[in-house]
Structures are given as structure tokens and as C-alpha cells.
C-alpha positions as CSV (number, residue, x, y, z in Angstrom):
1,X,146.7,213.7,186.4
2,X,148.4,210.1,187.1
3,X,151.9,209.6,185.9
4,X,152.1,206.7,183.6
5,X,154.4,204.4,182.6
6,X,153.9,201.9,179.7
7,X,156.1,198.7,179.7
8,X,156.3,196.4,176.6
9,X,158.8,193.8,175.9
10,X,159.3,195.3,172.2
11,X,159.9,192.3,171.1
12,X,157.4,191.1,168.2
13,X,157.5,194.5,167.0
14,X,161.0,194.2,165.9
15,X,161.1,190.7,164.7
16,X,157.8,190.1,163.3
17,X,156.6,192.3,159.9
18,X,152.4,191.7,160.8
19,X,153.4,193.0,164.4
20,X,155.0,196.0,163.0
21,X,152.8,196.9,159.8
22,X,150.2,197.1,163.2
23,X,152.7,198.9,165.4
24,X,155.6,200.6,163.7
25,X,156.8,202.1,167.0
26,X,155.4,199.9,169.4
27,X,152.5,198.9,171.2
28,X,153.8,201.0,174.1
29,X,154.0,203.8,172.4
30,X,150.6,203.9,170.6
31,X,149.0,203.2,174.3
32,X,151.3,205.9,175.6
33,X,150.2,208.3,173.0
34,X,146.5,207.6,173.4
35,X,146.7,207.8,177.5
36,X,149.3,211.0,177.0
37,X,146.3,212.7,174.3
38,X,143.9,211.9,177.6
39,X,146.0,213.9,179.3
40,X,147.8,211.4,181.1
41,X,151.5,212.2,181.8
42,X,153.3,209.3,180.2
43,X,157.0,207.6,179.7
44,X,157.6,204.7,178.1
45,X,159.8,201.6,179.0
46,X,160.7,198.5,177.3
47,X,163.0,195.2,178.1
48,X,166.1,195.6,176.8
49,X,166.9,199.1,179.0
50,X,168.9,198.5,181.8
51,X,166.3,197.3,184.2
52,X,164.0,197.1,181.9
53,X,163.5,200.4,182.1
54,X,161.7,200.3,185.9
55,X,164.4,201.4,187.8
56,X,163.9,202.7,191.6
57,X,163.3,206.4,190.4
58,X,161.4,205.7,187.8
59,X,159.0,203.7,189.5
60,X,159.0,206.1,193.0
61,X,157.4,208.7,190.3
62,X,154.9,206.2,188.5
63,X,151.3,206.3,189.6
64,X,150.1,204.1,187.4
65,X,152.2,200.7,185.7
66,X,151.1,199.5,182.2
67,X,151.9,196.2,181.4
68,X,152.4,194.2,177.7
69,X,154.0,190.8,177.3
70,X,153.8,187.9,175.5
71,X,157.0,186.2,174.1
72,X,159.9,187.0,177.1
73,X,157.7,186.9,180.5
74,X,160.9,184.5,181.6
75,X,163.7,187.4,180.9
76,X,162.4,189.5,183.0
77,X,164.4,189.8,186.3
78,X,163.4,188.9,189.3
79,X,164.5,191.5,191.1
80,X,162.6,194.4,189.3
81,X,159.4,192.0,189.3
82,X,160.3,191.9,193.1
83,X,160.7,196.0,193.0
84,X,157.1,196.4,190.6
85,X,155.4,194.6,193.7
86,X,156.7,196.5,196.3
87,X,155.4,199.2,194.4
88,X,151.8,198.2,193.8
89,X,151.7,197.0,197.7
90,X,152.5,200.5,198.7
91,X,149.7,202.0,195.8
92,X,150.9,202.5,192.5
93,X,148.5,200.9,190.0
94,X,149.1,198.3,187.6
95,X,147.2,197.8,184.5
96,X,147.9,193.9,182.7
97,X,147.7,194.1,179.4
98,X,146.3,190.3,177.7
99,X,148.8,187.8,177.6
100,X,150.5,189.1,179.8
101,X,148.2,187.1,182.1
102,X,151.5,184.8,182.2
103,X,153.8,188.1,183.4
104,X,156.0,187.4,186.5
105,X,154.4,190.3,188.4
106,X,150.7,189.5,188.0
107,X,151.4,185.8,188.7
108,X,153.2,187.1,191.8
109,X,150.7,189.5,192.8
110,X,148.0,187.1,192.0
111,X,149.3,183.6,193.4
112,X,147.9,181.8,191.3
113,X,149.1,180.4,187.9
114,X,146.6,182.5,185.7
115,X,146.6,180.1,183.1
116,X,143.5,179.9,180.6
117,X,142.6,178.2,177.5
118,X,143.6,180.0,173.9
119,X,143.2,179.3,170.3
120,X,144.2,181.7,167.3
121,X,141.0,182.4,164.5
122,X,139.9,186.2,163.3
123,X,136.5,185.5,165.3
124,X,134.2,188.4,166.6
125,X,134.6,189.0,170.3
126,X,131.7,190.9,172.4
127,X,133.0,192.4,175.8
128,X,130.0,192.1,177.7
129,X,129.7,195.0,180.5
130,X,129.0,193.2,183.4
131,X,129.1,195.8,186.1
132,X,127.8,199.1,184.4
133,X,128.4,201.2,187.4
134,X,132.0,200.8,187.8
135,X,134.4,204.0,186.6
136,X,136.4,201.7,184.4
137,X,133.2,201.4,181.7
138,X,132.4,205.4,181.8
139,X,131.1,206.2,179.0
140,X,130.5,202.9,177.2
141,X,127.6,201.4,176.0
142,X,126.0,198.0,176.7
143,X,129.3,196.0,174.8
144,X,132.4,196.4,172.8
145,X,132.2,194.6,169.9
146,X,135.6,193.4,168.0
147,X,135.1,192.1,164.6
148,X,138.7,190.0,164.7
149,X,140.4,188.9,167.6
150,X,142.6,186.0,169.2
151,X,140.1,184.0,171.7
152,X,140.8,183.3,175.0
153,X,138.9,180.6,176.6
154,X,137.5,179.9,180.8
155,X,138.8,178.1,183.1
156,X,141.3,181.1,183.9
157,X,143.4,180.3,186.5
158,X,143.3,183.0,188.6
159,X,141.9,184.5,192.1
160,X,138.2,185.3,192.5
161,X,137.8,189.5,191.7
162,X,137.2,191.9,193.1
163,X,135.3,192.6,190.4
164,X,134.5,191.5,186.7
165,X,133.7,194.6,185.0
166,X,133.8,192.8,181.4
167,X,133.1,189.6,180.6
168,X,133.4,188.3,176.9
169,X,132.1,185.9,174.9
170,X,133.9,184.7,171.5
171,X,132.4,183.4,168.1
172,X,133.6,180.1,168.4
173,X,131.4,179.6,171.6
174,X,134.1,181.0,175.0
175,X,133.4,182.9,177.6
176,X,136.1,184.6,179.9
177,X,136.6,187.2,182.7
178,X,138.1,190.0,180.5
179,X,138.0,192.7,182.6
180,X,138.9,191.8,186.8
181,X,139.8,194.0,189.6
182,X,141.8,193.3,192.5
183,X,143.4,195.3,195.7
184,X,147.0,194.5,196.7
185,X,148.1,196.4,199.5
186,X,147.3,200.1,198.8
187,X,147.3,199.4,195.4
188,X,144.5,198.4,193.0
189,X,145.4,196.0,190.2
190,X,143.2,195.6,186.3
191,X,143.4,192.7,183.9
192,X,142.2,193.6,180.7
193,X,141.9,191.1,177.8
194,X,142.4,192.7,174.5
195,X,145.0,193.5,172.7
196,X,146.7,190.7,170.6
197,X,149.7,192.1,168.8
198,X,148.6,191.3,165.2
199,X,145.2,193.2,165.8
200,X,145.1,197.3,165.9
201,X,143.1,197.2,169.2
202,X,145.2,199.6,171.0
203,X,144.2,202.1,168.0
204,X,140.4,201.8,169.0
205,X,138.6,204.9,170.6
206,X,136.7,203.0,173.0
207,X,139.4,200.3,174.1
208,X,141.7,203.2,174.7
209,X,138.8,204.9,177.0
210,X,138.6,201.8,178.5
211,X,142.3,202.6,179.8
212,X,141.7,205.6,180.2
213,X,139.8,204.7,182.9
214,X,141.2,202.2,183.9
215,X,144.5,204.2,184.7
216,X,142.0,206.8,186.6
217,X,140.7,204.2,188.8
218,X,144.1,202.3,189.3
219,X,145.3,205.8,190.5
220,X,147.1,206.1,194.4
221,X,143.8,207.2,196.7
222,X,144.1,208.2,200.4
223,X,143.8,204.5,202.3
224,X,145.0,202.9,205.2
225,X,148.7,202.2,205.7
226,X,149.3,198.3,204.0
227,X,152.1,198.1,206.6
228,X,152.2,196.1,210.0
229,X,154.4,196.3,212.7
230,X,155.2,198.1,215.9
231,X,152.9,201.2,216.2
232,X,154.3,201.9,220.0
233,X,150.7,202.1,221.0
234,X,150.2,201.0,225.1
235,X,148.2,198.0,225.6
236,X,145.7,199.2,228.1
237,X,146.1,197.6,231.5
238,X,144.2,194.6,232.6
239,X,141.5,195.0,235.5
């Protein structure tokens, strides 16, 4: 089974009462729990360790990167951002958790801003499946249906996917790419919408098979080697 890590900034949870009523230890720990009862090998990591918690070691032995932000994308150092790409360019997956659309090492990955539209309302969200056959939506049905949710809006300022395995559309009217699938490298990269910190979504059965999944798919495959350079190969001679 992958070896997870889930990364949150831990930072709502301790300062804000809703956040915590919602997730008393963290929403890295309730993911880590669910992935861990998958079993999933799972450690957590958070922002106020010394690097974050993603040091060299810990990231050498991580198949598969969770990511949660929202409040303190700016504190996190460059250097380990610089030290999560590397990563993902040699394979290890990296699952982006919803607004952390905004987090240094998607927008690095992703070159692009990844900006979107937003407004905050307990309005029903439906995730459209919108390509059935992809492993990330075994063993889901036609939709996930969320009865209260933050909204998130289109344009989203982001590369075109791979793939858009989810795509949602909101009470209030919005439609957005919720679920989008890229390759970096050796490394396969998921976006997932859901999971605003005052909601329990991370506590649902079917958005935790969705990461399930998701951490399955995201998992280091055999694939060609991302790097260039020398291969002391003989041109052959001209005739």
C-alpha cells in the first residue's frame, strides 16, 4: 500500500471554535485516519514543525502528498515547496486539497495563478462524474451530492487537465472543474474541490473513497525516467 503523508497548516483548527467543533484534532488527522482505516500507511504533518514537517527523509519515504491550506499559503518556505516539487517531478503523488488551489506547490507545479471566483452561502453542491471510467470515481454513482458547502465559481485559473473527473455545479447557479488530473514529471498530480473547514466533508464515506482513490491512482508507477541529460549513447556515424 502507498505511504501517505497528510499536510495541513493546523491553523483554523486552533484559533477558530466552528473549525474545531468540526475537527477537534485536525483536518489532517481525520483524512489520515480515514486513508490509514483504507489501509493506507499514513503520518501526519503540519506548519509549525521544523520544515513543516516535510523534511528530506520524510518525503524520500512518501508515496503519496496530501495537501490542506487556506489561511498561511505565504509562510510556507520556499525551499521545502522547492523540495515537494522535486519530489512530485521524480513520482511521488500529490493530492490538493480545496483552497489550497492558492498553495505555493500547486501554483508552482501548475504555472499558472489558479485563481477562481468564491462566495460563502450553505448551498447544495452536486459533483458531477464526468469521466466515469477513471479509477479516481470507483465505486461512485452518477454524483455526490453535498447538502451545504462553500461555492467556488469558473473561470479557474489554471492549466487545461489532464482530465476532469468531477465537475460541480452549485445552487446559486456555478459550475467548476472540481476534480482535474495532471502529470508532472513521473508524478501524477489531483485537485479536488471539497472540503471547506467549517463543513464535516472529510467525515463523508464517499468523499473519503474519493481519496482513497485518488491516493491509489496518484501512487509512483513504473515510467520513463523525467530526467535529461548525457546518456553516453554514440551518435551513429554519418554516410
Amino acid at each position: 500500500m502507498p505511504s501517505v503523508t497528510v499536510w495541513n497548516e493546523y491553523v483554523h483548527e486552533r484559533e477558530t471554535d466552528a473549525v474545531a467543533a468540526v475537527y477537534p484534532d485536525g483536518i489532517h488527522a481525520t483524512i489520515a485516519d480515514a486513508l490509514e482505516a483504507r489501509g493506507h500507511d499514513t503520518r501526519t504533518a503540519t506548519l509549525s514543525e521544523p520544515e513543516h514537517g516535510l523534511t528530506e527523509s520524510v518525503l524520500a519515504d512518501t508515496d503519496v502528498l496530501v495537501w490542506w491550506g487556506h489561511a498561511a499559503h505565504h509562510e510556507v518556505d520556499d525551499s521545502v515547496v522547492e523540495r515537494v516539487v522535486d519530489r512530485v517531478v521524480d513520482g511521488m503523488g500529490l493530492l490538493v486539497l480545496h483552497s489550497a488551489h492558492a498553495s505555493k506547490p500547486f501554483k508552482r507545479l501548475l504555472g499558472t495563478p489558479c485563481d477562481l471566483t468564491w462566495r460563502e452561502g450553505d448551498e447544495r453542491e452536486r459533483l458531477w462524474v464526468t469521466e466515469p471510467g477513471h479509477p479516481i470515481v470507483d465505486g461512485l454513482g452518477e454524483a455526490i451530492v453535498i447538502e451545504e458547502t462553500e461555492t467556488y465559481g469558473e473561470p479557474f485559473g489554471i492549466p487545461q487537465p489532464d482530465s476532469v473527473v468531477f465537475t460541480s455545479w452549485f445552487e446559486g447557479g456555478e459550475v467548476f472543474r472540481s476534480g482535474c488530473c495532471y502529470r508532472r514529471g513521473r508524478g501524477r498530480v489531483f485537485y479536488f474541490r471539497p472540503g471547506h473547514e467549517t463543513y464535516p466533508i472529510y467525515h463523508r464515506e464517499d468523499i473519503q473513497r474519493v481519496l482513497d482513490n485518488a491516493v491509489r491512482w496518484a501512487a509512483p508507477g513504473e515510467g520513463a525516467d523525467a530526467h535529461g541529460g548525457n546518456r553516453n549513447v554514440q551518435a551513429p556515424e554519418s554516410r
